[in-house]
C-alpha positions in Angstrom: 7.9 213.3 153.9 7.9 210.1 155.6 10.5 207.2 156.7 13.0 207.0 153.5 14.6 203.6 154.1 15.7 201.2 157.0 18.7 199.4 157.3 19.4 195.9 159.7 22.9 196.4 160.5 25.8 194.8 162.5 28.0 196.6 165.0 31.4 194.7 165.5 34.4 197.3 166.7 36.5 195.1 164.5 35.3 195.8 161.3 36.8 199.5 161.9 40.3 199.5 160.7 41.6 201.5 163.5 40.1 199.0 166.2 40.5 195.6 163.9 44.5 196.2 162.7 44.0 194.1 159.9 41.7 191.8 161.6 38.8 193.1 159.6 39.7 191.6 156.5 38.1 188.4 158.3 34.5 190.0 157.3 35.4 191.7 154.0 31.5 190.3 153.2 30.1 192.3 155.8 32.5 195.5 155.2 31.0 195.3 151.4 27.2 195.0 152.2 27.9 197.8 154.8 29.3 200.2 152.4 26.0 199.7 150.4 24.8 200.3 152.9 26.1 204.1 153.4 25.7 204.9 149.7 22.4 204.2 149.7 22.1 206.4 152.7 24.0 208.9 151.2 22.0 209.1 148.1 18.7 209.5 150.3 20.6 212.7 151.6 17.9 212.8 155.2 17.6 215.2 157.6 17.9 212.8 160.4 19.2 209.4 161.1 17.5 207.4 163.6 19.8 204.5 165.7 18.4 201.8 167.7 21.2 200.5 169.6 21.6 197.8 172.2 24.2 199.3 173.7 22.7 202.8 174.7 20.8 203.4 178.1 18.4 200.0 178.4 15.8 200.0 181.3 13.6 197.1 182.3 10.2 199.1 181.5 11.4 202.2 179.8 12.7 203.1 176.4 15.8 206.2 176.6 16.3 208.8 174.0 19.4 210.6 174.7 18.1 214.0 175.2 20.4 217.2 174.6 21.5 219.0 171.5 24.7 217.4 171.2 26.7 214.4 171.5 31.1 212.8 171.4 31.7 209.9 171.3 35.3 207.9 170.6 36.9 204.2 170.0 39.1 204.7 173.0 37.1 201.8 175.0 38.5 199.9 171.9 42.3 201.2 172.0 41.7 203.5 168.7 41.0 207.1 170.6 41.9 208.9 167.3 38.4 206.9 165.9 36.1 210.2 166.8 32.6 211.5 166.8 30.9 214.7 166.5 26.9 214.8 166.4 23.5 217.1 166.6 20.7 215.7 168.0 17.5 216.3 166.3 15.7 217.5 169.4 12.8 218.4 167.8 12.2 215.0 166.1 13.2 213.6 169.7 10.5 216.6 171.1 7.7 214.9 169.5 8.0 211.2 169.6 8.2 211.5 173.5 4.7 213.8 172.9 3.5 211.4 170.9 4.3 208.2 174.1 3.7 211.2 176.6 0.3 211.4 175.7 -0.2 207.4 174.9 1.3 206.9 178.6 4.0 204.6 176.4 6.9 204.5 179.1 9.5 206.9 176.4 11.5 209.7 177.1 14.5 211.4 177.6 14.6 210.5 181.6 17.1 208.3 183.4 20.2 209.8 181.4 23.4 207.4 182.4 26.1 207.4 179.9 26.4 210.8 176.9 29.3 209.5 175.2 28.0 207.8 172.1 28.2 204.0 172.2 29.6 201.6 169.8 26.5 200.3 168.9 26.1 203.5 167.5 29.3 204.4 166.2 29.9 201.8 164.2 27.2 202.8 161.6 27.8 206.1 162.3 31.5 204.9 161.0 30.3 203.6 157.7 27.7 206.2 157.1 29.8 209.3 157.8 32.4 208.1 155.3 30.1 208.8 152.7 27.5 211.3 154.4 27.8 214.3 156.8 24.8 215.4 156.7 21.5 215.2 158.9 21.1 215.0 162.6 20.8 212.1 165.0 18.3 210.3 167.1 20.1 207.7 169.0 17.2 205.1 170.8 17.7 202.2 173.5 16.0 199.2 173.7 14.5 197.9 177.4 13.1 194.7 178.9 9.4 195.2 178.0 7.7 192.9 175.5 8.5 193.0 172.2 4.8 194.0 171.2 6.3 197.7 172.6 9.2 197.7 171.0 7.1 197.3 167.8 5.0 200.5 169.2 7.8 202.7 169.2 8.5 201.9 166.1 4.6 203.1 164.6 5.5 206.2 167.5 8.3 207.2 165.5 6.5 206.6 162.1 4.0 209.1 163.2 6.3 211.6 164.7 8.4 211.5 161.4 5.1 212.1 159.4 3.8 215.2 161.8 7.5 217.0 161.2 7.6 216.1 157.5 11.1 214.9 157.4 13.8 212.8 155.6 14.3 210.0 157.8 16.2 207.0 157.5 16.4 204.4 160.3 18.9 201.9 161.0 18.5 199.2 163.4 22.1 198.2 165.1 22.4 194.9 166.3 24.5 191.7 166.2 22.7 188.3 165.3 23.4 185.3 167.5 26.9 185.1 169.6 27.2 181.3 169.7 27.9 180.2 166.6 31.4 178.8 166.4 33.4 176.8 169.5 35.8 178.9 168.8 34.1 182.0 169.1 33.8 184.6 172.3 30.7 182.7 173.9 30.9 179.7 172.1 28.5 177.2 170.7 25.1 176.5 171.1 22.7 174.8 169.1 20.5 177.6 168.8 23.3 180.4 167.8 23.0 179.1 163.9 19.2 178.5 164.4 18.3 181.8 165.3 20.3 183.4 162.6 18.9 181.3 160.0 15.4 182.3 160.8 16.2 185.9 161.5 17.2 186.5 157.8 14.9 184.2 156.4 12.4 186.6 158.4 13.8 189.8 157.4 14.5 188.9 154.0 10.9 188.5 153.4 9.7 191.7 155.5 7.7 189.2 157.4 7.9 191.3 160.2 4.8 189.7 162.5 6.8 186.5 162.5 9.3 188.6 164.6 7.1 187.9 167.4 7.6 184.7 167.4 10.7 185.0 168.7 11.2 183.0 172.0 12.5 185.0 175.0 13.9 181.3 175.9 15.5 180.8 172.3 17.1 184.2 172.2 18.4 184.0 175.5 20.1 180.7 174.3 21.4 182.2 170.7 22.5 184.9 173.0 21.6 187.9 170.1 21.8 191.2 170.8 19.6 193.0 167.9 16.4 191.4 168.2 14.4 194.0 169.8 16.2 196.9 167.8 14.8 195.1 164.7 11.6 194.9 166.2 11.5 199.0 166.8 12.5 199.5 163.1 9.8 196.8 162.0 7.3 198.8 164.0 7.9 201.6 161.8 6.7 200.2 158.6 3.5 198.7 160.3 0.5 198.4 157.9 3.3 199.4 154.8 4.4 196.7 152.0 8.1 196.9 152.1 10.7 195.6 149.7 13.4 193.9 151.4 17.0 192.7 150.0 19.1 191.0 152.1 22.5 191.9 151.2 24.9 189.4 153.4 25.3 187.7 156.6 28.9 186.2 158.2 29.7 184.1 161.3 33.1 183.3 160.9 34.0 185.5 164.1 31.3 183.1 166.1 28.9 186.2 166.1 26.1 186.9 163.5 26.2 189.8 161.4 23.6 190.3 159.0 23.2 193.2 156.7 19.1 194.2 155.1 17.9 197.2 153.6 14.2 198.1 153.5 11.8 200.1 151.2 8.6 201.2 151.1 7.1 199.3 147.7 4.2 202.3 146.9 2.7 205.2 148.7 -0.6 203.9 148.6 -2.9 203.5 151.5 -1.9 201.2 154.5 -2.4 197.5 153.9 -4.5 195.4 156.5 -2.5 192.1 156.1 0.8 194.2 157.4 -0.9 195.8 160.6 1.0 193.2 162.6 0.4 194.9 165.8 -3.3 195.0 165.9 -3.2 191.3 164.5 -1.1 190.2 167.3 -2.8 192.0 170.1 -6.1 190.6 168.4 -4.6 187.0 168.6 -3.1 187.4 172.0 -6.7 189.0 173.1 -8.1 186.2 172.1 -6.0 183.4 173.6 -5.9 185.0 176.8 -9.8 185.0 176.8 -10.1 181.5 176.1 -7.2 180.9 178.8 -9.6 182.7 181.2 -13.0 180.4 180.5 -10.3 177.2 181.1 -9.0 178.3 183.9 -9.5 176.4 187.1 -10.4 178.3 190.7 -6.9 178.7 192.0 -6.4 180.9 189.1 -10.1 182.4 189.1 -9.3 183.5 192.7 -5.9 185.0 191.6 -7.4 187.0 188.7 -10.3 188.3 190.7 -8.0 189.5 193.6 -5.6 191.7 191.3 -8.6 192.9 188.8 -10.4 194.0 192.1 -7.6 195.6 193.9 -6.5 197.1 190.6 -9.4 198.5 190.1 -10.5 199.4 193.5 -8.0 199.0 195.9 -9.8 196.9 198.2 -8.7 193.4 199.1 -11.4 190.6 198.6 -12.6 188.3 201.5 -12.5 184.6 200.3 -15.1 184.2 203.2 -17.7 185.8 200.7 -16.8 183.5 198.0 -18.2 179.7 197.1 -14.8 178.1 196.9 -13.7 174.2 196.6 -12.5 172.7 200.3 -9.1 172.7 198.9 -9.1 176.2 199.2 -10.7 177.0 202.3 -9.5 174.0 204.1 -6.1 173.6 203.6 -2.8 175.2 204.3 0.1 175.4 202.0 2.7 177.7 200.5 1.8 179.3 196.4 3.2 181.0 194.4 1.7 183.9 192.3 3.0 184.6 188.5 2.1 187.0 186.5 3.1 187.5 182.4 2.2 190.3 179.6 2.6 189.4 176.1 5.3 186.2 177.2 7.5 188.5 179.5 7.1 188.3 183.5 5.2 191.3 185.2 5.3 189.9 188.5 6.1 186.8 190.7 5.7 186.5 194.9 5.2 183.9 197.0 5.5 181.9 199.9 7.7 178.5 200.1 5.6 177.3 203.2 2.0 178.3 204.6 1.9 181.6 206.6 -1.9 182.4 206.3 -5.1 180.2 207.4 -5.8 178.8 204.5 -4.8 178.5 200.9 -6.9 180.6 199.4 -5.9 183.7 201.6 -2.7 182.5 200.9 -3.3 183.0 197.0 -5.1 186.3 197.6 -2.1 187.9 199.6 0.4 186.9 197.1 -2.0 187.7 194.3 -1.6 191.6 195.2 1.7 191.3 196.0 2.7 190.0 192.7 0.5 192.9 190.7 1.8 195.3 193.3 4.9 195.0 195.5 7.0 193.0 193.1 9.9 195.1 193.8 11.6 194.5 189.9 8.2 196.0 188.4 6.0 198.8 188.7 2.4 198.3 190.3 0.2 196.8 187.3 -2.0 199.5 185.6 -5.8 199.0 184.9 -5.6 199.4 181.3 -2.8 196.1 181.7 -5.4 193.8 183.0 -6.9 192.4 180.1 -3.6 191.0 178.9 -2.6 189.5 181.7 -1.2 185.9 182.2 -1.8 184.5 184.8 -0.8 181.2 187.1 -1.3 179.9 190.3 2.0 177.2 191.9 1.3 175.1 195.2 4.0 173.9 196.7 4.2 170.5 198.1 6.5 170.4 201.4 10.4 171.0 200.9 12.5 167.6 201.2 16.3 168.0 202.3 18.7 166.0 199.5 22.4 165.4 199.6 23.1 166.3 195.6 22.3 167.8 192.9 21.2 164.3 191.3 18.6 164.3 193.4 17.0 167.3 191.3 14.6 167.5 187.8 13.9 170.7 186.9 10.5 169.5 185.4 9.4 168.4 188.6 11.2 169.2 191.6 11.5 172.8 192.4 14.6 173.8 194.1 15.6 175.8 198.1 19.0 176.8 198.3 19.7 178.1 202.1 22.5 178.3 204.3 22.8 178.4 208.3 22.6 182.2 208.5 19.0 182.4 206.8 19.8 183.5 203.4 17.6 181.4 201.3 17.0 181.6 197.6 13.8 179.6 195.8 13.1 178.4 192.3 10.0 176.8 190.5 10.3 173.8 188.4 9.7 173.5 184.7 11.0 177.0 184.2 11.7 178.6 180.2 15.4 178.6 179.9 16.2 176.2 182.9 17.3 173.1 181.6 19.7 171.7 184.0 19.6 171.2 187.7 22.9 173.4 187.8 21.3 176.1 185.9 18.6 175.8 188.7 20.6 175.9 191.6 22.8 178.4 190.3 19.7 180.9 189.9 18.7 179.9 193.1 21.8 181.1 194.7 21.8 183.9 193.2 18.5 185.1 194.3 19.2 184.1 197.7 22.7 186.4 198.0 24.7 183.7 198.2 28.2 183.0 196.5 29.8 179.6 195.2 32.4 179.1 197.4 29.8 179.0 200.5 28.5 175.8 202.1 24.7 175.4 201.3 22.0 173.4 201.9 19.3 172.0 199.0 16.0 171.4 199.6 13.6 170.3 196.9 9.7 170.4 196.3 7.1 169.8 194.1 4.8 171.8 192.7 0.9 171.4 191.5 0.7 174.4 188.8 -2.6 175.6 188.0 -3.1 177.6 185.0 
């Protein structure tokens, strides 16, 4: 057997009676599509039910599957206790999808258990689905901070590991569509709440699942959705399959996105080129990078060449042996060192002013910090270096300014300080940083230091090489 189905689903404590009190009856819509949801589940009768769900154990770089044979799990969070759950785990489908990464060195597993209780993101399918289904176990699945490239990987990892067991599988991928949608609602408005849940089912009602990638980290961040990369997972499983899609609803008048699809495989004929969106996007991206690489200038040259070399070799390059510009060996200045992988940060160190002779040992220290001692990554891995991102910032010297006016978060980065030496930096022209007081207000936050403290601003610019 393979995957049977795989269903986009919402995850809203009030659409359960118990939690809602008559509140529910606001998304009746969604309550409908859902119960189509369960029927059809129902009438696929399978062995095991896999959940993706935002709100289970998320790591920066690592995907949790709740290990165990067993999991509880209640409404009481929600003031409904007497809302309960019982469920198996199917360890052995659990067994060989972390195999399957094991052996792939994908960064899955059962490790790095925080929380057994089932969550809600969970529960409330599990709600739905249980009404009209006891049957099958339970794989329950977290999402993480790595790019969504990987989340679309563990979706072809569960594919396979489905295939070697020969189950009934369904999936369903739990997630709430954008939070800002209405004033009124619990995060309020922004521009690109309605946006992003137009595009989303547009998306997903055509099974264009490569467009997923398209996605913005910046734009989500803004519509402030939850299910993005739980969609991604399930979309990973159909990879190189033609699906047929319905999209049954979608609602907003809570001020959060809910949006209900179900998906089928069309035939069980061979796989179909045009829908290995993985491989066409790493193809893409392959390509990009290399033609980033012929453009880029020596700052950047030097950077790529220090972290390729002491990735590969551990040894630390001499910019002595090297035929660089005077600007490098000449003169003294602070840089920054960024690193990305398929649009997410890997790693970012630098210095605000000069601390080595010259700016290109400048560049090669921070270089190997950045791919190496970033202290919110692990050290970069050899087989990581061909899609690497990778940019060079030179500060210009910091200014003192009296106000926030003074600031442009395209050009001026910003130094936040205060008399005791905390000091927090951040670079201008930044994805997601639109206003000075967004700026400042990261700032602080990397520097330890709370509102009601007296702080000083500095700001800089910034020549970025790329």
């Amino acid at each position: 057997m393979s995957i049977l189905a795989t269903f986009m689903v919402p995850h809203p404590p009030l659409i359960v009676p118990a939690v809602g009190r008559g509140g529910e009856k606001q998304v009746e819509t969604t309550i409908r599509s859902y119960e189509k949801v369960a029927d059809e589940i129902a009438s696929l009768s399978p062995e095991t039910i896999v959940i993706t769900s935002p709100h289970s154990v998320i790591y920066s770089d690592y995907f949790h599957i709740s290990p165990g044979k067993h999991a509880k799990g209640s409404f009481a969070t929600f003031c409904a206790p007497e809302v309960k759950f019982s469920e198996d785990y199917d360890e052995d489908l659990v067994d060989k999808i972390t195999e399957i990464a094991y052996h792939e060195d994908f960064p899955c597993g059962t490790m790095g258990e925080q929380e057994k209780d089932l969550d809600h993101g969970t529960m409330v399918p599990l709600w739905f689905i249980r009404n009209k289904y006891k049957g099958g176990k339970i794989v329950r699945i977290g999402l993480s901070g790595l790019p969504l490239t990987d989340h679309y990987k563990l979706g072809t990892i569960i594919s396979r590991a489905v295939n070697a067991l020969d189950r009934k599988v369904v999936i369903v991928a739990s997630g709430d569509l954008s939070h800002k949608l209405q004033d009124y609602g619990p995060y309020g408005f922004s521009q690109e709440g309605p946006q992003y849940d137009e595009r989303i089912m547009d998306v997903m009602g055509r099974a264009s699942f490569g467009e997923l990638f398209d996605f913005d980290e910046s734009f989500c961040d803004k519509a402030a959705e939850c299910g993005h990369r739980s969609f991604v997972i399930m979309a990973g499983a159909w990879d190189g399959k033609k699906v047929r899609a319905t999209s049954f609803s979608h609602e907003d008048v809570t001020g959060v996105g809910y949006g209900i699809c179900s998906f089928y495989p069309e035939s069980d004929e061979g796989d179909d080129p045009e829908r290995k969106f993985l491989a066409i996007r790493l193809k893409e991206k392959e390509k990009e990078i290399e033609e980033q690489i012929k453009s880029s200038d020596e700052y950047v040259r030097l950077a790529r060449k220090t972290i390729e070399t002491y990735i590969k070799t551990g040894e630390k390059i001499r910019p002595t042996d090297l035929d660089l510009p005077s600007d490098l060996t000449d003169r003294r200045a602070g840089a920054f060192v960024s690193i990305h992988k398929q649009g997410m940060l890997r790693g970012c160190i630098g210095t605000i002013g000069p601390t080595m002779k010259n700016l290109a040992q400048e560049i090669v220290t921070n270089a190997i910090s950045a791919s190496t001692r970033d202290p919110r990554f692990d050290p970069i891995k050899e087989s990581e270096l061909p899609w690497l991102e990778i940019n060079v910032d030179v500060l210009g010297e910091p200014e003192n300014i009296d106000s926030i006016d003074q600031l442009d978060v395209k050009r001026y980065g910003v130094i936040v300080s205060t008399r005791d030496g905390r000091r927090g930096l951040l670079l201008p022209d930044l994805d997601g940083v639109d206003t000075p007081e967004e700026q400042v207000s990261i700032a602080m936050r990397k520097g330890g230091i709370q509102s009601h403290e007296k702080y000083f601003l500095q700001r800089f610019e910034v020549v970025r090489h790329v």
